[in-house]
C-alpha positions in Angstrom: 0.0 0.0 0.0 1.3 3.6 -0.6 1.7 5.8 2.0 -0.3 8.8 2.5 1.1 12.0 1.3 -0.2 14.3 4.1 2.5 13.9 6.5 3.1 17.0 9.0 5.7 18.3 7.4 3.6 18.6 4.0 0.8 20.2 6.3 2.8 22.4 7.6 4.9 23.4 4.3 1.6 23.7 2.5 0.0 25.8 5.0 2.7 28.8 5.5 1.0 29.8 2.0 -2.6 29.4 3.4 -1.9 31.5 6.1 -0.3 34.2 4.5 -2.9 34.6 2.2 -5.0 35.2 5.7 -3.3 37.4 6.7 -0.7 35.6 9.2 1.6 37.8 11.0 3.8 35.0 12.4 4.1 30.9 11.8 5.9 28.4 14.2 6.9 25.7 12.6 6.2 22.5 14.3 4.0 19.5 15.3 2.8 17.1 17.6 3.8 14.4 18.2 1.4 11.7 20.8 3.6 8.4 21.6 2.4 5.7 23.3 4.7 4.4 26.1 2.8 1.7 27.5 -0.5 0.9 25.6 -2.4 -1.3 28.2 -5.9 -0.2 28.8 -6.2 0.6 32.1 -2.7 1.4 32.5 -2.1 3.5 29.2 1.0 5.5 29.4 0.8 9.0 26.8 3.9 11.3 25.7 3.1 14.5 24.2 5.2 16.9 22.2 4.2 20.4 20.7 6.9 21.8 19.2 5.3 24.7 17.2 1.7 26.1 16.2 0.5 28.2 13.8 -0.9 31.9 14.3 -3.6 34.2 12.0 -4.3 37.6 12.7 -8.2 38.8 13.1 -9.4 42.2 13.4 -11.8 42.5 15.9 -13.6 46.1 16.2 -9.9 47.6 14.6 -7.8 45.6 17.2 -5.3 43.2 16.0 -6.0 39.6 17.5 -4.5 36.0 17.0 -5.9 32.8 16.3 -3.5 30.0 17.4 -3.9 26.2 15.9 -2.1 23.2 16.0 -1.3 21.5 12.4 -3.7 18.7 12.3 -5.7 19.5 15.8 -9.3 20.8 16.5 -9.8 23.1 19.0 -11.5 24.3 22.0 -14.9 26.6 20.9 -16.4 27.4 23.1 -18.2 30.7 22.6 -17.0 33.8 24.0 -14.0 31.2 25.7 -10.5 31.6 24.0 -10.3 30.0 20.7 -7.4 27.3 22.0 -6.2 24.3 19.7 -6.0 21.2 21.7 -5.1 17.3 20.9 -7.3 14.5 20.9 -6.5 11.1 20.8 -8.8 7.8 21.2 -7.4 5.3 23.3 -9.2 1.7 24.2 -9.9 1.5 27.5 -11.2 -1.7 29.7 -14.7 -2.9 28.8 -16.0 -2.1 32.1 -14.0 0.9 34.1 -14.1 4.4 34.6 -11.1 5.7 33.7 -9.1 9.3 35.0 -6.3 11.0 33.5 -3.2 12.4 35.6 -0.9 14.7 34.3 3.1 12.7 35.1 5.0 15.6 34.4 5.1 19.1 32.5 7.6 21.1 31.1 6.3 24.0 29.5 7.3 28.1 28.5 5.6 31.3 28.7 4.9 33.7 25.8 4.2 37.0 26.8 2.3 39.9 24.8 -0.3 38.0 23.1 -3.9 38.3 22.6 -6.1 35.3 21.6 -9.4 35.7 20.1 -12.3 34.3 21.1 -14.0 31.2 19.8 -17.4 31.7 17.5 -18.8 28.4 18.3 -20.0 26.4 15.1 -20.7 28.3 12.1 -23.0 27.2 9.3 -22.0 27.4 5.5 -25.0 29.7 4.9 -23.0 31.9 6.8 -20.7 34.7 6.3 -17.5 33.8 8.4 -16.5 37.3 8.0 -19.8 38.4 9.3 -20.2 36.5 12.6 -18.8 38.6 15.2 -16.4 37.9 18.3 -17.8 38.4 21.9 -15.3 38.3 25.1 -16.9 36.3 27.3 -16.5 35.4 31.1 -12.8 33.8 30.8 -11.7 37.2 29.2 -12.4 39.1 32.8 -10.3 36.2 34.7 -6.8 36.9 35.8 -6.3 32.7 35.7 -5.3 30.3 32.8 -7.7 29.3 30.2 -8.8 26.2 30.1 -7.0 25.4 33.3 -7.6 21.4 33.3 -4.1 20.3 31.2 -5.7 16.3 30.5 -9.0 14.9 30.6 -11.3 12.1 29.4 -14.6 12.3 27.6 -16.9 9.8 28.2 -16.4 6.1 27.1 -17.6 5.0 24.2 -18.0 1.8 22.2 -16.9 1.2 19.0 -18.0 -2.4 18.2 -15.6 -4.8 19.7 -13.8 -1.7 21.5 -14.4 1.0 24.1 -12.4 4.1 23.7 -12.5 7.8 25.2 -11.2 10.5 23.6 -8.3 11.9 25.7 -8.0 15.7 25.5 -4.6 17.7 25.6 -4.9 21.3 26.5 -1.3 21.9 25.5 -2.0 25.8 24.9 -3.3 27.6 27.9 -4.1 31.6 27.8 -4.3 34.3 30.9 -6.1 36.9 29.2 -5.3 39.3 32.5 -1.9 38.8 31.7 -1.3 38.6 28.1 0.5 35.2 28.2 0.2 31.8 26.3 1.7 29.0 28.0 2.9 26.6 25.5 3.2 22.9 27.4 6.1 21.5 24.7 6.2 18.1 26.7 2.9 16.3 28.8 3.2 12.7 30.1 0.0 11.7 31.2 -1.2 8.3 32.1 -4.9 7.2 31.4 -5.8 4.4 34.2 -8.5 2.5 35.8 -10.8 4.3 38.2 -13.6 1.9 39.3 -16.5 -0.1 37.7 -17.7 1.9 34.9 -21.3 3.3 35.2 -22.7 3.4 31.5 -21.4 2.2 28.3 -20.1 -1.4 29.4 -18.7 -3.1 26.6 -20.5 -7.0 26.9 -18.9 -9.6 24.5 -21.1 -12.1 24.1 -21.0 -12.7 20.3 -18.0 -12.9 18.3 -18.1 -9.7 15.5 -15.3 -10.7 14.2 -14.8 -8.1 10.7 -11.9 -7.2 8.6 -13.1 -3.3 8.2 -13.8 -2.5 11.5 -10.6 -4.5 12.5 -8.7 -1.6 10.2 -11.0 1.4 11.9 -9.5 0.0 15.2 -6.0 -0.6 14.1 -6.3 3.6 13.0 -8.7 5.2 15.2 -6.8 4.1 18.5 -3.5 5.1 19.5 -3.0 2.2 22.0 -4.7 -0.6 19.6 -2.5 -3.5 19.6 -4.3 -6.8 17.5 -5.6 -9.5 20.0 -6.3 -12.0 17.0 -5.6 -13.1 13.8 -8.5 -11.9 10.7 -8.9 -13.3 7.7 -8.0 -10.1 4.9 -11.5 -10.2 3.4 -13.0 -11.5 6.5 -17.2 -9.9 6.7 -19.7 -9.6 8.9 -23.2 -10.1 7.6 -25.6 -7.7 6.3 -29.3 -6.7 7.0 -31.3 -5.7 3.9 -34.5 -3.5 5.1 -36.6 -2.8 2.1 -40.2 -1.7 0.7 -41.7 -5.1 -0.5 -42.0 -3.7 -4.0 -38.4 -3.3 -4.1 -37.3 -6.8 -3.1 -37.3 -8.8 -5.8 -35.0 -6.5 -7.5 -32.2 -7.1 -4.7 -31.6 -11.1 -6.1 -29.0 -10.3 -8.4 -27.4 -8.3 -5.5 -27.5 -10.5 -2.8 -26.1 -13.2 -5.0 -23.0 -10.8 -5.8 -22.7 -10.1 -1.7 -22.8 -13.6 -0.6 -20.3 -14.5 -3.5 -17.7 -12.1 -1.6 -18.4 -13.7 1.9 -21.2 -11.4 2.5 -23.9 -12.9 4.5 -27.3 -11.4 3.7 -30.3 -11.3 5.3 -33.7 -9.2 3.5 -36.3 -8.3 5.8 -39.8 -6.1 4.5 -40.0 -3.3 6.1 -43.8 -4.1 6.8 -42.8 -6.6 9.1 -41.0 -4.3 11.2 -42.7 -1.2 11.0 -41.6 1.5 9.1 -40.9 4.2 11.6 -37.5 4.6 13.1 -38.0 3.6 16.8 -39.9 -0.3 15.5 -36.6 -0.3 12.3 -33.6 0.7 15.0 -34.9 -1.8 17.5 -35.3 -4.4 15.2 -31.7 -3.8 13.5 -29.9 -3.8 17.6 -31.7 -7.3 17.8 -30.1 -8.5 14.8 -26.6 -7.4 16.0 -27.1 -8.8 19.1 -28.0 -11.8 18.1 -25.1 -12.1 15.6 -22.0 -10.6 13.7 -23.7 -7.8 11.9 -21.4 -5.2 9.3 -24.2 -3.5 7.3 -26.9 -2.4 7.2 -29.0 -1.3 3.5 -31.7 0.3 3.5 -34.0 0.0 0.4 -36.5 2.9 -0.5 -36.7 6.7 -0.1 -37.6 8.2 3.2 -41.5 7.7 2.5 -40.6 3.7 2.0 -38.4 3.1 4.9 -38.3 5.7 7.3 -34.8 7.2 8.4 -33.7 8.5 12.0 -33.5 12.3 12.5 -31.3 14.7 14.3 -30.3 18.4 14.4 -33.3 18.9 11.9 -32.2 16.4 9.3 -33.0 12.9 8.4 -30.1 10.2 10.5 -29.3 7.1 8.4 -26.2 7.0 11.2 -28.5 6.3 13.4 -29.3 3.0 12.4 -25.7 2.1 13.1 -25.4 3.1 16.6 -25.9 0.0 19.2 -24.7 1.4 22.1 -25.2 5.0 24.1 -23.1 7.4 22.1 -22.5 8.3 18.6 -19.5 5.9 17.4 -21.0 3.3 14.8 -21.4 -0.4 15.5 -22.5 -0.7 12.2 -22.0 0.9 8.6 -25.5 2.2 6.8 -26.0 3.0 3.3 -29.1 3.6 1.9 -30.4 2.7 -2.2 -32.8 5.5 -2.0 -35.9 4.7 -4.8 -39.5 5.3 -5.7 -39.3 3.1 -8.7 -38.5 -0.6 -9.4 -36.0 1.0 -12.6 -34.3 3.3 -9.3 -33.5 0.0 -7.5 -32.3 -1.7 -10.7 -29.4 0.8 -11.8 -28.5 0.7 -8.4 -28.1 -3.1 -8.1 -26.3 -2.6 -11.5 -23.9 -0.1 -10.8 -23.1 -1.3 -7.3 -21.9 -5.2 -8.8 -20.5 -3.7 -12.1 -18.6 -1.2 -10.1 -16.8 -3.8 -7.5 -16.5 -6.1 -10.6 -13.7 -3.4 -12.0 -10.4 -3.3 -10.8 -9.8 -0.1 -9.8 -6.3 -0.1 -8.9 -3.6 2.8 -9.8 -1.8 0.5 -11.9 -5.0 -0.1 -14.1 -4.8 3.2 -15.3 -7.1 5.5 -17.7 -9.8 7.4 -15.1 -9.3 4.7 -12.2 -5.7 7.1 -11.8 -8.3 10.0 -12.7 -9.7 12.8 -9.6 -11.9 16.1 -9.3 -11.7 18.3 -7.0 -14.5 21.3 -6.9 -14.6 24.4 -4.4 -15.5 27.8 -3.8 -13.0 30.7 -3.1 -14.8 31.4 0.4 -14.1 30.7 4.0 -11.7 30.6 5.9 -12.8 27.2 7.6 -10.3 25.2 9.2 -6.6 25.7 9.9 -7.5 29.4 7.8 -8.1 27.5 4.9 -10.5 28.6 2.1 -12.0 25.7 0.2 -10.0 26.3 -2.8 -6.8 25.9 -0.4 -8.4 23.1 1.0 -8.9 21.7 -2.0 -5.3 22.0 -3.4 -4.1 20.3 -0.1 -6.3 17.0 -1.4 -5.2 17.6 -4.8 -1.8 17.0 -4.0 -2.3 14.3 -1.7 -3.7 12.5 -5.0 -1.1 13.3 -7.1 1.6 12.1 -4.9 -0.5 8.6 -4.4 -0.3 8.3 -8.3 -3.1 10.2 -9.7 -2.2 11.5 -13.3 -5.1 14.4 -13.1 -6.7 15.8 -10.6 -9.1 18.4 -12.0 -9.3 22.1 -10.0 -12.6 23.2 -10.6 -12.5 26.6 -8.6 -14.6 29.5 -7.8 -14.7 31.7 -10.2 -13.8 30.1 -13.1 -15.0 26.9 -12.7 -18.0 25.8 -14.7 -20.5 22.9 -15.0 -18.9 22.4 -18.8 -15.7 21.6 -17.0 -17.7 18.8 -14.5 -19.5 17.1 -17.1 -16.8 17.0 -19.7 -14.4 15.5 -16.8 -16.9 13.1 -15.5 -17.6 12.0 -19.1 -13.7 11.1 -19.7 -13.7 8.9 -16.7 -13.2 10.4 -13.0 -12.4 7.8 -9.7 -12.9 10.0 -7.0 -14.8 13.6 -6.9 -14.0 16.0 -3.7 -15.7 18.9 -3.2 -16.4 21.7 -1.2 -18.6 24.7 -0.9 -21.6 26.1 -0.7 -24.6 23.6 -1.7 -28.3 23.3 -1.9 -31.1 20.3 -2.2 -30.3 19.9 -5.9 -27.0 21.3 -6.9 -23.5 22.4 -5.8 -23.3 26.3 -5.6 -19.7 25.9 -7.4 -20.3 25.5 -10.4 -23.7 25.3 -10.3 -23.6 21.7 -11.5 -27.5 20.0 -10.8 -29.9 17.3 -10.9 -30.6 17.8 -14.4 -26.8 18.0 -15.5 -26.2 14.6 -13.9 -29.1 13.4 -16.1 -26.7 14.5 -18.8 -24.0 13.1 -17.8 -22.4 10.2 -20.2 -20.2 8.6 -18.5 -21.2 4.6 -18.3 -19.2 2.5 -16.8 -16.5 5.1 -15.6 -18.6 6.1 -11.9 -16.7 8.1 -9.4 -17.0 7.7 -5.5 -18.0 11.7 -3.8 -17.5 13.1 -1.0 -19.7 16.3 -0.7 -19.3 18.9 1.9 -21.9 21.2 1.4 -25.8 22.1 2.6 -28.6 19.6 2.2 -26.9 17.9 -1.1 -28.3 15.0 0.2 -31.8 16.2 1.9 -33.7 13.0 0.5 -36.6 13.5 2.7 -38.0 16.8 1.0 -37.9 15.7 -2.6 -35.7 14.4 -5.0 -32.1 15.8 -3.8 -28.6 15.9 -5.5 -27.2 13.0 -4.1 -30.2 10.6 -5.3 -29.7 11.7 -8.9 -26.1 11.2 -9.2 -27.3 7.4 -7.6 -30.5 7.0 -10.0 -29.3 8.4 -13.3 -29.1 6.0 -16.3 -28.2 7.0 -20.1 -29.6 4.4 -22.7 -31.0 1.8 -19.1 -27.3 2.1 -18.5 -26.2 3.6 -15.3 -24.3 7.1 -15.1 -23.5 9.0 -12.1 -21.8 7.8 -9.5 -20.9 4.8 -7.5 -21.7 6.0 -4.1 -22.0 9.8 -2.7 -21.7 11.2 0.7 -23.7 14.0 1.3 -25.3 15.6 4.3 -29.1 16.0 5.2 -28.8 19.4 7.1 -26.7 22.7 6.8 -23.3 21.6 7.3 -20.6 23.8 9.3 -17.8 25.4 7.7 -14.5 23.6 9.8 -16.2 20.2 10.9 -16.3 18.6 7.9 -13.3 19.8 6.5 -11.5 17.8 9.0 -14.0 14.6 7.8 -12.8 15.1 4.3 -9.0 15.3 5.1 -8.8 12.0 7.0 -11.0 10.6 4.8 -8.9 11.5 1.6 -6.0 10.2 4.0 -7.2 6.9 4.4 -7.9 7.1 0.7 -4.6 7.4 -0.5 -2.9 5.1 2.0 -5.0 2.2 0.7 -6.2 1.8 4.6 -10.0 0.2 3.8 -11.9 -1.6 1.3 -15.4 -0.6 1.5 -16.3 3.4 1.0 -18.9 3.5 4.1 -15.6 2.2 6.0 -13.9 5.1 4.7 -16.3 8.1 5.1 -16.9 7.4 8.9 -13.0 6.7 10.0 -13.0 10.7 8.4 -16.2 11.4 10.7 -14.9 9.6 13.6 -11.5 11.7 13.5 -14.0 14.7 13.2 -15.7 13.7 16.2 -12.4 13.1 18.4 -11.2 16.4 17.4 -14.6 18.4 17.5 -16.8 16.9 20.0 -20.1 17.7 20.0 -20.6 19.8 16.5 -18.6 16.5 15.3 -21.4 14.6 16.1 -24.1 17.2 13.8 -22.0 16.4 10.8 -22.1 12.8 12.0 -25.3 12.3 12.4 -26.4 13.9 9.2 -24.0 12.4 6.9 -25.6 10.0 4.5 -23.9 7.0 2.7 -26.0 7.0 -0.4 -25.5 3.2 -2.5 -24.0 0.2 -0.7 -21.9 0.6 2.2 -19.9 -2.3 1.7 -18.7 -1.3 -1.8 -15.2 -2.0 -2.6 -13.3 0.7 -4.0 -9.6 -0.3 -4.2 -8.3 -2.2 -6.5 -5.4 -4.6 -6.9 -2.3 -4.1 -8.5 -1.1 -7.1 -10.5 1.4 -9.1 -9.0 2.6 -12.4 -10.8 2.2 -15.4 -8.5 5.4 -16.2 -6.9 7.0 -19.7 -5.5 8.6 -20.2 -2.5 9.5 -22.6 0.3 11.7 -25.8 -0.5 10.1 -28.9 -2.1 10.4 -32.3 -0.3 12.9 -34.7 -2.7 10.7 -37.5 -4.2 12.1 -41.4 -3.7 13.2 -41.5 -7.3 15.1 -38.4 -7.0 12.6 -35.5 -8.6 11.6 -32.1 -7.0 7.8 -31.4 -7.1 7.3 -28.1 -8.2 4.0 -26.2 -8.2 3.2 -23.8 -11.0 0.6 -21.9 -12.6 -0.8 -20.2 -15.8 -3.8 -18.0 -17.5 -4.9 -15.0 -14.8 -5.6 -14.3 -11.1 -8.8 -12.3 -11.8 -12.1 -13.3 -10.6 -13.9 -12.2 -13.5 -11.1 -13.6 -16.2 -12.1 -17.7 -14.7 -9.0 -18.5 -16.1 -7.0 -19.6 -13.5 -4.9 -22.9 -13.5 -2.5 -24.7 -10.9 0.4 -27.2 -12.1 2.3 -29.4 -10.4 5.6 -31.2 -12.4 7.9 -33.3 -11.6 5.9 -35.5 -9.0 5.0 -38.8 -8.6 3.6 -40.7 -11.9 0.5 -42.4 -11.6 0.2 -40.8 -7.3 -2.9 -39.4 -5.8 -2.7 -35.8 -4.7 -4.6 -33.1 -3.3 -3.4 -29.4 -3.4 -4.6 -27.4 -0.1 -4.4 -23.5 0.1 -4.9 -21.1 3.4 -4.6 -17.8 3.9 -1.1 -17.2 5.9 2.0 -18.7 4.5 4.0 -21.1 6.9 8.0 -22.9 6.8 7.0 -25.7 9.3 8.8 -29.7 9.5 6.0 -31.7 8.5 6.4 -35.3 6.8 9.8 -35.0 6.6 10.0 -32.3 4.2 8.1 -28.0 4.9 4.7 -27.5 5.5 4.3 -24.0 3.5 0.7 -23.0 4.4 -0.5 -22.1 7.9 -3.7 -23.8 9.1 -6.6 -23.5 9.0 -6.8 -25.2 5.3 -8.7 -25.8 2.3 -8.4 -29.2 0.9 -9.1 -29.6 -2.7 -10.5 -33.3 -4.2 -8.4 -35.9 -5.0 -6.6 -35.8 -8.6 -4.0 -38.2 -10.0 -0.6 -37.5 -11.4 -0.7 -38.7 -15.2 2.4 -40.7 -16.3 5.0 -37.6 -16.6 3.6 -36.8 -12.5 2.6 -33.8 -13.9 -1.1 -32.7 -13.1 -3.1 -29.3 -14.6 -6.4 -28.6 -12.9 -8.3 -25.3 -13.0 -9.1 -23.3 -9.9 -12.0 -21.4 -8.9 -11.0 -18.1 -7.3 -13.7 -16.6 -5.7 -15.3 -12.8 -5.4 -14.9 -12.8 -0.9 -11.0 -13.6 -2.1 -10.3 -10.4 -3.9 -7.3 -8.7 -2.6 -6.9 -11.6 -0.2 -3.3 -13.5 -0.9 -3.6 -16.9 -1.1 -0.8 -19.4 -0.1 -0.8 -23.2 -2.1 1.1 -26.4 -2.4 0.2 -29.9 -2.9 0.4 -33.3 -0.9 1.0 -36.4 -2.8 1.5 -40.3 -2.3 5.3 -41.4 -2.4 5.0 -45.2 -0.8 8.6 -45.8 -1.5 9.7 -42.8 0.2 12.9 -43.5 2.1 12.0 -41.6 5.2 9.0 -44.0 5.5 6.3 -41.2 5.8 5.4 -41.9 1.9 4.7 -38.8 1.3 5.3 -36.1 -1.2 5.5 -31.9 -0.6 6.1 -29.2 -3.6 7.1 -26.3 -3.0 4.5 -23.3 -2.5 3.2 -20.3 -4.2 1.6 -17.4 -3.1 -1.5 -15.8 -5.3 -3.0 -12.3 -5.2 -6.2 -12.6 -6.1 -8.1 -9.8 -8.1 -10.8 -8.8 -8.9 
């Protein structure tokens, strides 16, 4: 996998133009740096290092005022309260204790002569940064430092088979009596046990078992360390909840799931009840019951009611099992009012995972958009087109041959279609937005209707207002996922997009992890994707984290996989066991390793003539003493039928590789009779080889 671009320094670099721009008057380069020490929960040992933050001059009523922010960090905004940067980290924490947070030691410096501004609190996109003024609240009148409280920990949370809190680092503190910042450049704080935990008890009393949300782990904690071994391509089920009308359309789908190790389970939404209390009580019994992943949802809001919050319709909420707002579950919703709108959702959904859309594929799957307004500044300073070059280059350095800037004010709807039409993979944007159209551009409902590119569907991620308000009519996300051109589907694959007013900062911070992950190859499925980006959000930001959350909708299948595999020859390895009349079995194989191609063959020459075999095939490679020659594959194994050597001992058979397998390696070798063997075992071993298998 490639690395992501964004590392600090990047960020950093990048940003001493951003905040120029904004009017910067001064820029410490730096970072911080959070290293575990001991990672135990219950007994979780945290260095911190700030080295450097970033300031941006406001005027505020012809006064000259800072705002300070760490590269990569939310901050503290609490209105009237000064606008502080802070750092936020998950950690896992027992499944059933309180935990407290002590501050080990400190060193730290004074800067003198400064004045911070004060925090707005959350601020809409239908608002005028610019135009929402400061106020100098209670803290301002306090000769004390602001926050005061150098660690805590938020409440616990569960997040499937783990239960975290977000452990915040108030590494800048302000005394606005005095004028001084006190920068904390080293914290060691440990995050311990403090008594049987009162809400939020992690019970384990089914085994959830999913290679996803083992990834979300592996990132979203800083003290995850892997407590068992998962299969690569290793699912939990899915729950289908669909208008009756709809469900006969979902065959072709569900086939196409459980090929890839998906178990699915369709359920009318008449037998439930199709409000949101009788569908989110119905989906927590399923998931209690069993190892649930996803969850589909098969209708528009009229067919099968969604959740609401914050004014906005809550797919999310489906996926929450426990008291808080971290998913147990990923939603996505095929929104439809017609049997053709399920159809080309179906279609588009199995065509799209039956691509390979790895880098090395080329054309549009190497292909990206980016689209933004010239307004803000939302976080770190940044105006979306800023923003938007940051993810731009992030792209470009993971391999991307174009990434299109489509910027306020030149950018057009001529230069979205005529991109889309040539093929994009990936569409960022962000702006202004409204029920049925991006206010960039302009680009709307009836342009994607226009749209002609079959076959070539891009994945988006959409920050901007009510794109994907699918309760009050027919919004933009829905057309990009209904569209067709000649019963063929055009559009896009999947689309993000929010049900309410989003804020100007939160989501940016959404879209940058998300487009992190992204590049660094971290998941396979695209609902997997979009909510590590909310969960960082909601680490960073708290509680107007959790709006955007909420109101974030996965529009198409949540479990679509959107990265390819690069093609890698299979390749041999371990030693072969000498046969008793001298030969050295060796395995082979020839036509493809794709899936779709069903063209895939395994040899085996130089073996036994006229000798049973079997070959076997797991998923972890192995160099063990077995028989008296190497046992190359680790168990568990799959053991194939019987064949027989033909007088040469060579032996061809064709292999099914299977959809779950894609981008899973796979480790053979074969077993064979040898009666006269002089070791007495009478057995024969090959050699091995190892097979990536795509799509």
């Amino acid at each position: 996998m490639k690395p992501s671009f964004r590392t600090r320094f990047f960020r950093f670099a990048a940003r001493i133009a951003a905040w120029l721009t904004g009017a910067a008057t001064a820029f410490a380069a730096g970072q911080v740096q959070v290293t575990v020490l001991d990672p135990t929960p219950g007994s979780t040992l945290l260095s911190c290092t700030t080295t450097g933050y970033e300031t941006r001059a406001v005027d505020i009523g012809g006064a000259s005022f800072t705002e300070l922010s760490l590269a990569d960090e939310g901050y503290l905004d609490l209105v009237g309260a000064p606008r502080l940067p802070h750092v936020c980290r998950s950690v896992i924490v027992p499944d059933d204790q309180d935990v407290r947070v002590d501050v080990v030691s400190a060193r730290w410096h004074d800067v003198t002569g400064v004045d911070v501004a004060p925090a707005r609190g959350p601020i809409a996109r239908t608002q005028d940064p610019a135009r929402v003024p400061y106020v100098f609240g209670a803290s301002y009148a306090q000769d004390a430092f602001f926050p005061g409280v150098l660690a805590t920990a938020r409440d616990a949370y569960v997040l499937r088979e783990r239960r975290g809190s977000v452990v915040e680092l108030n590494t800048l503190q302000y005394n606005p009596a005095t004028r001084t910042l006190r920068v904390y450049d080293e914290l060691l704080v440990s995050v311990t046990s403090a008594g049987a935990a009162k809400a939020n008890v992690l019970v384990r009393n089914v085994d959830r078992s999913d290679a996803e949300f083992e990834r979300l782990y592996s990132h979203h904690f800083v003290n995850y360390v892997a407590s068992k071994a998962i299969a690569f391509s290793q699912s939990g089920g899915m729950l289908i909840i669909g208008d009756a009308t709809f469900l006969t359309e979902l065959t072709p789908f569900v086939a196409w799931k459980q090929s890839r190790g998906i178990e699915v389970t369709v359920v009318n939404v008449a037998t439930i009840g199709n409000n949101a209390t009788a569908i989110k009580n119905y989906i927590k019994n399923v998931y209690n019951a069993g190892n649930l992943s996803y969850v589909l949802l098969v209708g528009d809001a009229a067919q099968v009611a969604s959740g609401s919050y914050s004014g906005g319709s809550s797919d999310p909420f489906y996926g929450q099992m426990t008291a808080d707002y971290y998913p147990e579950v990923l939603v996505g919703r095929f929104s439809a009012q017609s049997l053709n709108d399920v159809r080309t959702q179906v279609e588009r959904s199995i065509v799209y995972e039956q691509q390979n859309h790895a880098l090395a594929a080329g054309g549009w799957n190497a292909w990206g958009m980016g689209i933004a307004s010239n307004q803000g500044p939302g976080h770190y300073g940044e105006y979306d087109n800023q923003h938007m070059n940051l993810i731009r280059q992030d792209f470009l350095t993971y391999g991307y041959g174009i990434v299109d800037q489509i910027y306020d004010p030149t950018g057009t709807k001529a230069m979205v279609s005529n991109g889309l039409n040539a093929g994009r993979r990936t569409i960022n944007y962000c702006g202004h937005g409204s029920d049925t159209s991006w206010g960039s551009t302009g680009f709307n409902n009836n342009d994607v209707a226009a749209l002609q590119n079959e076959l070539r569907l891009p994945v988006i991620l959409s920050v901007a207002c009510v794109n994907g308000n699918f309760a009050a009519g027919t919004c933009f996300a829905e057309a990009w996922l209904r569209s067709t051109r000649n019963g063929e589907p055009i559009g896009a694959a999947a689309a993000y997009m929010s049900s309410i007013n989003q804020y100007w900062n939160e989501p940016m911070y959404a879209q940058d992890e998300s487009v992190d992950l992204f590049v660094a190859e971290t998941y396979w499925s695209i609902a997997a994707n979009w909510t590590a980006g909310s969960c960082k959000m909601v680490d960073l930001m708290g509680s107007s984290g959790i709006d955007m959350l909420m109101t974030w909708v996965c529009f198409g299948d949540p479990s679509l996989r959107v990265l390819g595999i690069a093609p890698q020859p299979p390749t041999a390895y371990c030693t072969a066991k000498t046969t008793s009349i001298g030969s050295t079995p060796a395995i082979g194989t020839f036509g493809t390793t794709s899936v779709a191609a069903a063209d895939f063959f395994l040899t085996c020459n130089q073996a036994m003539p006229g000798k049973n075999a079997i070959n076997f095939f797991g998923v972890v490679p192995a160099s063990t003493p077995f028989q008296g020659g190497t046992l190359c594959v680790q168990p568990p194994l799959i053991r194939s039928q019987v064949k027989t050597f033909d007088a040469y001992g060579t032996l061809v058979e064709q292999f099914a590789l299977q959809p779950k397998d894609v981008g899973q390696t796979l480790y053979f070798q074969y077993w064979g009779r040898d009666p006269q063997h002089p070791d007495g075992t009478g057995v024969m071993l090959s050699n091995a080889l190892s097979v990536t298998v795509l799509p």
